[in-house]
N, C-alpha and C positions, 0 to 999 in steps of 0.2 A: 954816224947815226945819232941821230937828238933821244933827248928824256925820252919815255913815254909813261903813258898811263895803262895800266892794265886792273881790269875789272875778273874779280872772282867769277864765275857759272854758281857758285853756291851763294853769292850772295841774295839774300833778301834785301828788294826794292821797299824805302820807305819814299812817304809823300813829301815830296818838293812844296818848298816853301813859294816858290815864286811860279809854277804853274798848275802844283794841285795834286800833280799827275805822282802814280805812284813809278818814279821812275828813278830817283835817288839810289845810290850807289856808293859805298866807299869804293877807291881807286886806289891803287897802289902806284907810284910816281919810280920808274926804273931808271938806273942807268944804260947807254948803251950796252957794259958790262952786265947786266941784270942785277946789280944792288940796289935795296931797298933803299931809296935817296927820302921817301915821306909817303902821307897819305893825304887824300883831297876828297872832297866830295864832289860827285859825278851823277846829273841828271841828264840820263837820256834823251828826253824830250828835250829839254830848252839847250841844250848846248847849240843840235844845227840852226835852231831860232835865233839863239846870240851870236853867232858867228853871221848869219845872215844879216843883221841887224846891224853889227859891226862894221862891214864891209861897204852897208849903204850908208855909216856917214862919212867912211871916209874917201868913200867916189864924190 
C-alpha cells in the first residue's frame, strides 16, 4: 500500500493561494504503517484541477 495523505474533520480551511477558494488544508503524509512520515498543504479545489491539467500535457 503507498504513502497517503490524511486530512483532519476538525481542520479549519484557509484560502488557497492559487485559486481563492477557501479550501486549503493541512495533510498529514502516512506510512502504510500509519506513521507520521510529514505534513503538506492540501487544497481541495485545485488538486482534481491539477491532476487534470497534468494528465493533458502528458497525452
Amino acid at each position: 500500500m503507498p504513502d497517503r495523505i490524511e486530512i483532519s474533520r476538525h481542520s479549519k480551511p484557509l484560502p488557497c493561494g492559487r485559486c481563492g477558494q477557501h479550501t486549503l488544508h493541512v495533510g498529514r503524509i502516512l506510512s502504510p504503517a500509519g506513521l507520521l512520515l510529514g505534513r503538506t498543504m492540501v487544497c481541495t479545489a485545485c488538486r482534481p484541477q491539477h491532476h487534470a491539467e497534468a494528465v493533458r500535457r502528458v497525452a
